[in-house]
C-alpha positions as CSV (number, residue, x, y, z in Angstrom):
1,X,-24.1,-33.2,29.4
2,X,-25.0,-30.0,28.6
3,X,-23.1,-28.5,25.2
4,X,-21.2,-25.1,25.8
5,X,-22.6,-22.1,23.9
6,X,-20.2,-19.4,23.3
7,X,-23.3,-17.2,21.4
8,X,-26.5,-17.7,23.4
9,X,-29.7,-18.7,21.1
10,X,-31.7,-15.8,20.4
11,X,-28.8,-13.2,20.5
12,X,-29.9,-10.6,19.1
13,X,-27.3,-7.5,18.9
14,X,-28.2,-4.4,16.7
15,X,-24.6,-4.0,14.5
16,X,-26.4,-1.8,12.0
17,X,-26.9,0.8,14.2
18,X,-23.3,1.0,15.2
19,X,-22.4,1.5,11.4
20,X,-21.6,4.8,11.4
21,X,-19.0,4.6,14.1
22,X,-18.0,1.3,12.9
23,X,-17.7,2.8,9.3
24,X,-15.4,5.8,10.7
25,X,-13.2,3.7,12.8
26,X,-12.6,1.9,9.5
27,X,-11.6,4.8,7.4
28,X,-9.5,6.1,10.2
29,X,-7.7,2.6,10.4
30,X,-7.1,2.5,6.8
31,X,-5.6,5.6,6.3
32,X,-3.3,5.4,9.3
33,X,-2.0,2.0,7.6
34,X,-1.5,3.7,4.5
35,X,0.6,6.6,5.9
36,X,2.4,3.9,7.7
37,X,3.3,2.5,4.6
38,X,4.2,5.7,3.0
39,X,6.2,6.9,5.7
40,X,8.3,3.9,7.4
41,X,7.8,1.5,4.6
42,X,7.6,-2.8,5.0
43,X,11.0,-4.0,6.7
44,X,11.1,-6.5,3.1
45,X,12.8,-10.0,3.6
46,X,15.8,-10.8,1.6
47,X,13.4,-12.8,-0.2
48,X,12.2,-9.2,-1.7
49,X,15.5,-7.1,-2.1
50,X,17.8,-9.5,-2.8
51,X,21.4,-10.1,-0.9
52,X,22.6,-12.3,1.8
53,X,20.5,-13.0,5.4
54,X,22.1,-14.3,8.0
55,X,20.2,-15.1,11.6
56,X,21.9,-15.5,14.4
57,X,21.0,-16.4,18.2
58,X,23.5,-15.5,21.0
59,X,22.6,-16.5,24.8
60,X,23.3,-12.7,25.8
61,X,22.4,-9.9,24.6
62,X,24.7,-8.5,22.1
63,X,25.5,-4.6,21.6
64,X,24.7,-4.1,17.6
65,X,27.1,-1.6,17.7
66,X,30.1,-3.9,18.5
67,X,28.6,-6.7,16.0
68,X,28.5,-3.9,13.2
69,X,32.2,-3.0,14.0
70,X,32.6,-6.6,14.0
71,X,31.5,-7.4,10.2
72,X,32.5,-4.1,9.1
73,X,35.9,-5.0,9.6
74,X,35.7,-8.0,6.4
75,X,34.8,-5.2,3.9
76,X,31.8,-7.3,2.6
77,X,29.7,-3.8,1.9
78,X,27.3,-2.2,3.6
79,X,25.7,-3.9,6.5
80,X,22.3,-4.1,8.4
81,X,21.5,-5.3,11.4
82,X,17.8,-5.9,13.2
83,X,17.4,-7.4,16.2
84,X,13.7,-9.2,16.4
85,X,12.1,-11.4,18.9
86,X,14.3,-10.1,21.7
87,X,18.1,-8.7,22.6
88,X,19.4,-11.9,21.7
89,X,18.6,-12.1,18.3
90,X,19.8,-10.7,15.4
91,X,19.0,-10.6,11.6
92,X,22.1,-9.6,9.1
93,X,22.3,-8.1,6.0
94,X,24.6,-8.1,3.5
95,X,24.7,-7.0,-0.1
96,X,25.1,-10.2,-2.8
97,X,29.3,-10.2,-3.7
98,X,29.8,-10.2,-7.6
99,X,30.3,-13.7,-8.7
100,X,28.2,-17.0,-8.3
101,X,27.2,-19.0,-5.6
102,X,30.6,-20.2,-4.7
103,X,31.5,-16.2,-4.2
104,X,28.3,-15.6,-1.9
105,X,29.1,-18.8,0.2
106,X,32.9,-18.0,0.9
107,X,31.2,-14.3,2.3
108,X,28.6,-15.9,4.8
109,X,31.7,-18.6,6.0
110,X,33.6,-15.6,6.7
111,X,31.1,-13.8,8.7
112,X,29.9,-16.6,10.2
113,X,33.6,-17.5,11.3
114,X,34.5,-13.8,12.1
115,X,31.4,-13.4,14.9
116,X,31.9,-16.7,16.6
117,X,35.7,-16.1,17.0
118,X,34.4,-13.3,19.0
119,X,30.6,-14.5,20.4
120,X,31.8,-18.5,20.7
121,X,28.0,-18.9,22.2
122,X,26.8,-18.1,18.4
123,X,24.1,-20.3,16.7
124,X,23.4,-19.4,13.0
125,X,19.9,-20.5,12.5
126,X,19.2,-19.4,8.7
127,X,21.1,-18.4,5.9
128,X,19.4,-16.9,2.6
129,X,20.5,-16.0,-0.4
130,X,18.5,-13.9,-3.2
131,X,19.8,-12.5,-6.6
132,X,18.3,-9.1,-7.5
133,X,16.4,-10.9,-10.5
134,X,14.5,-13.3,-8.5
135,X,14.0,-10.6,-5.5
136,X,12.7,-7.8,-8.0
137,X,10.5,-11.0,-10.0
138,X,9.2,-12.3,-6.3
139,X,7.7,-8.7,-6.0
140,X,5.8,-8.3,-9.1
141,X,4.5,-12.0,-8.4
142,X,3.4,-11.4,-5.2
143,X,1.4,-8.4,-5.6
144,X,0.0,-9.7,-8.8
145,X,-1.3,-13.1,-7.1
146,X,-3.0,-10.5,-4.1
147,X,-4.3,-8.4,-6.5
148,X,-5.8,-10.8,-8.7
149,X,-7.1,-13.0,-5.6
150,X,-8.9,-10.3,-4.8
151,X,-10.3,-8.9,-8.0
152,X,-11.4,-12.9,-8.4
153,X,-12.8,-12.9,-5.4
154,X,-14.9,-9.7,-6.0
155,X,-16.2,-10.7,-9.6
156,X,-17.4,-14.5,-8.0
157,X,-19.4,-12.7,-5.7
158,X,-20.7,-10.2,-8.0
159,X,-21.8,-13.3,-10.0
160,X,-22.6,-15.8,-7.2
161,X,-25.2,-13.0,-5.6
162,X,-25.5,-9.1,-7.0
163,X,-23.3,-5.8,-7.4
164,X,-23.6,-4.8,-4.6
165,X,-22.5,-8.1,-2.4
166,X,-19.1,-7.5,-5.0
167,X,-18.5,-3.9,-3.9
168,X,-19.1,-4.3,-0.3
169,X,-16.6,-7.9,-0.2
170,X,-13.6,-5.8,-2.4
171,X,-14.1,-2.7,0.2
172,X,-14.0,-5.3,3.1
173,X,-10.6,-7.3,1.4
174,X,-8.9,-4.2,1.3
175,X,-9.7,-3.0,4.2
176,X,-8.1,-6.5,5.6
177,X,-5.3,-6.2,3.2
178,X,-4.3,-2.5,3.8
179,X,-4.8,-3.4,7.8
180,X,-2.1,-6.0,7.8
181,X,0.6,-4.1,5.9
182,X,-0.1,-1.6,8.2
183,X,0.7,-3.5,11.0
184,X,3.6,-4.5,9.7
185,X,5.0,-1.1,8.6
186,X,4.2,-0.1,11.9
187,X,6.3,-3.3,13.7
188,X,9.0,-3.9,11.3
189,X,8.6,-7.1,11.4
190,X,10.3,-8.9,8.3
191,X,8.1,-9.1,5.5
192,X,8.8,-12.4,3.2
193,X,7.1,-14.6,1.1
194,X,5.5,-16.5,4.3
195,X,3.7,-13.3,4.7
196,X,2.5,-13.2,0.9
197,X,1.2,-16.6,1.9
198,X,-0.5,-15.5,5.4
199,X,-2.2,-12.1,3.5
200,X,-3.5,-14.7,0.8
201,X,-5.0,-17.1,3.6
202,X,-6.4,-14.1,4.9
203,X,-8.0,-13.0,2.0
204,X,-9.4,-16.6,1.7
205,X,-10.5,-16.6,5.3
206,X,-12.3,-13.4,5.4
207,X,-14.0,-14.6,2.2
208,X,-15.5,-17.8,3.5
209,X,-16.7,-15.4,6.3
210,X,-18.2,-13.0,4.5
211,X,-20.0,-15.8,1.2
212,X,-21.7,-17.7,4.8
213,X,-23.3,-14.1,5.8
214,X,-24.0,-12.7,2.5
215,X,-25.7,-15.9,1.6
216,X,-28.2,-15.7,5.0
217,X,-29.0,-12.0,4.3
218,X,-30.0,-12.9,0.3
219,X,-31.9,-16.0,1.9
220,X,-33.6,-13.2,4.4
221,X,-34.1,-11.2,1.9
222,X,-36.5,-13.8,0.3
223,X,-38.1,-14.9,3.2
224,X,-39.3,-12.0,5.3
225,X,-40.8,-9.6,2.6
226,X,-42.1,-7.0,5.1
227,X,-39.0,-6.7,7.6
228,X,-37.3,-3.5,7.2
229,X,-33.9,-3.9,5.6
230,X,-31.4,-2.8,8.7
231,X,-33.1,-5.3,11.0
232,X,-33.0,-7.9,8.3
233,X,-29.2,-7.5,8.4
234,X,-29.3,-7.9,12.1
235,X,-30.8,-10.6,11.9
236,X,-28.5,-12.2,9.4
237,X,-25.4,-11.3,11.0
238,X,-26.5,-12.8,14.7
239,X,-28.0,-16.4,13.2
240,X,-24.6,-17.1,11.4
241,X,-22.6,-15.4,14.2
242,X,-22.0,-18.9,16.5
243,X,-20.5,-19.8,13.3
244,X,-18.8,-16.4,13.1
245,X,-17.2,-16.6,16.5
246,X,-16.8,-20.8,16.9
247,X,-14.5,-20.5,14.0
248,X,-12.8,-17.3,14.7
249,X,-11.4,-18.9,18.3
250,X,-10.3,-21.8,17.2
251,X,-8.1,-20.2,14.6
252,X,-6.8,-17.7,17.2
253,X,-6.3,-20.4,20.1
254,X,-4.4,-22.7,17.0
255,X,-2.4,-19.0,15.8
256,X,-1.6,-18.2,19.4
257,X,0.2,-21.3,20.4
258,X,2.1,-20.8,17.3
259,X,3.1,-17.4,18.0
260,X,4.1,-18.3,21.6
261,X,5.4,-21.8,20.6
262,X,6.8,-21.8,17.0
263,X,10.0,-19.6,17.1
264,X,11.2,-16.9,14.7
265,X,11.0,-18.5,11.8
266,X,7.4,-18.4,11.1
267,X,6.2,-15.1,13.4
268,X,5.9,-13.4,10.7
269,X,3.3,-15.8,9.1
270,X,1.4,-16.2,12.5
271,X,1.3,-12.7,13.7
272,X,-0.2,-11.7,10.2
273,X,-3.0,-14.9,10.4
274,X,-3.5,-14.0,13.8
275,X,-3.8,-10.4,13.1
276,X,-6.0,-11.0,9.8
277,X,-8.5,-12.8,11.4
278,X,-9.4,-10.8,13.5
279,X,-9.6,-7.7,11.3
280,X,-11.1,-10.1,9.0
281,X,-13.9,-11.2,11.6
282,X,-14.7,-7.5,12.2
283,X,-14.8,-6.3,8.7
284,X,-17.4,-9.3,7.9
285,X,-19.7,-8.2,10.7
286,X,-19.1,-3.9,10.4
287,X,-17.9,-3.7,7.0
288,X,-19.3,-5.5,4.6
289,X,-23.0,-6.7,5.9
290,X,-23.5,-2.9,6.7
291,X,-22.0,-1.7,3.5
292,X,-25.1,-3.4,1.5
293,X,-27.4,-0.3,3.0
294,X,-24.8,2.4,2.0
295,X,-25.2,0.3,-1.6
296,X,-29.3,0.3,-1.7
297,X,-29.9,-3.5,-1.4
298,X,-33.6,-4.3,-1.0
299,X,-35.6,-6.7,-2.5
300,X,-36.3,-5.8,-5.9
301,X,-32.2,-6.7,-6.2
302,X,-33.2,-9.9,-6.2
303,X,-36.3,-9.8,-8.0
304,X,-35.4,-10.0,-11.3
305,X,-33.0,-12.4,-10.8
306,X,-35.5,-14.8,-8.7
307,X,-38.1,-15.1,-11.6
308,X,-36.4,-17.2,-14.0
309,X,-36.4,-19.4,-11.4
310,X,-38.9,-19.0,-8.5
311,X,-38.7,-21.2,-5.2
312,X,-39.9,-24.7,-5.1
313,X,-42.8,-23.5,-3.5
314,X,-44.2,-21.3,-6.0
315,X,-43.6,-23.7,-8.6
316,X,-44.8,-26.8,-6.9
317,X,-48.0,-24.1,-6.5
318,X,-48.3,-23.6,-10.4
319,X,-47.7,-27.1,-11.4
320,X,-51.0,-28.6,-9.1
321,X,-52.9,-25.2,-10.5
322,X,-52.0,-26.5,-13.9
323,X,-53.6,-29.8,-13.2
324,X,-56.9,-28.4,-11.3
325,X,-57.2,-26.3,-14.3
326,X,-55.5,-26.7,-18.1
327,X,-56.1,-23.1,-19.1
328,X,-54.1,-21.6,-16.4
């Protein structure tokens, strides 16, 4: 039986000509995530702000106004309501009530109580409950453990291969980064720790992309002295792009059923994965491989690191010269 081939042998696409555009649609689509984020803000999870959430499903659609006069009517503070997913489902916010657990409980039993005296279809799928101490902690944690992902992942390459492989990654995880919060500024869907989780699987994801290229354009780089350096990225890109794309299905067929399949609870976490590899994919193929020119790559990068330890080759070359002759 003949095997399926999703990338044709021989493929042989020019990406580095397309840099410029591919380099300008990037800018543009980083900026417009950062106004997004400047201007409409994440729609943060109670897991973030603190307070009581409570999610509830009704088989028709219910008119928030009437479910806002609804609650409004126990005096519990200031309320918000969102629906997501559809008419029929709606997140609620409430502000934490002063005393301990005991004082939050009796407040959700009440609301709970209150809307399906008058919405008897009601289900109340989640309840959580967040102190501002743990929400304002959970921030500082979570942008610390992106921030230092990255900044680890950058100085490994730096290490692994040269500078300029560490500059071109960072740009590309930020890029991937700045993309996501975008989209969810843009959405409003709820932004939790699930998320933190999906942005950190992304950064992990993209990585793995961009080490398997990286390390086929340094191995290039050694073997074809004479090829000019845009072609040798070409070249790099389309042998390691049936791994590329092979990998980048499977992830969205596994991410898509998910999405489709997996309910509320986790949509957040899957249209963020979902969303991340793709962006992730592209920024390994546009960004970063065509960043390395913008950076002055060549060979003599990897020259002074290659002579400490030249290839088998060379060495096996020296050894039998040795022999032949002791004076060499």
């Amino acid at each position: 039986m003949r095997l399926l081939r999703i990338v044709p042998d021989n493929t042989n696409i020019g990406f580095v000509r397309l840099r410029f555009v591919a380099f300008a649609f990037t800018i543009l689509l980083t900026l417009a995530s950062i106004t997004l984020i400047a201007t409409r803000g994440l729609n943060l999870g109670v897991d973030f702000v603190g307070g009581l959430m409570i999610e509830a499903g009704f088989s028709q659609p219910v008119q928030l106004d009437e479910l806002r006069e609804t609650v409004s009517g126990l005096n519990v503070g200031e309320i918000s309501l969102q629906q997501f997913g559809g008419p029929n489902n709606v997140a609620i916010r409430l502000p934490l009530p002063p005393g301990d657990e005991t004082a939050a409980q009796t407040v959700v039993k009440r609301v709970q109580a209150t809307i399906a005296q008058k919405h008897p279809d009601v289900v109340f799928r989640r309840v959580d409950t967040v102190s501002g101490k743990v929400s304002g902690e959970l921030i500082r944690n979570g942008i610390f453990a992106v921030l230092l992902a990255i900044a680890g992942i950058a100085v490994f390459t730096w290490a692994r291969f040269e500078w300029h492989f560490g500059v071109s990654t960072l740009v590309a995880l930020f890029h991937d980064v700045i993309v996501t919060l975008g989209f969810f500024a843009l959405t409003r869907l709820e932004f939790d720790l699930n998320v933190v989780a999906a942005i950190l699987t992304i950064v992990g994801y993209s990585l793995n992309d961009k080490i398997v290229i990286d390390d086929r354009i340094r191995e290039n780089l050694r073997k074809y002295r004479q090829m000019e350096i845009g072609a040798l990225i070409d070249l790099s890109v389309n042998e390691t792009l049936p791994r590329t794309v092979m990998t980048t299905m499977s992830m969205v067929l596994a991410l898509g059923s998910l999405l489709i399949f997996g309910g509320e609870v986790i949509r957040g976490f899957t249209s963020a994965m979902l969303l991340g590899i793709v962006i992730g994919t592209y920024s390994s193929i546009y960004v970063s491989s065509s960043l390395l020119i913008a950076l002055g790559i060549d060979r003599s990068t990897l020259a002074k690191r290659a002579t400490p330890s030249l290839t088998p080759e060379i060495n096996a070359e020296r050894v039998t010269r040795r022999r032949d002759d002791p004076k060499a």
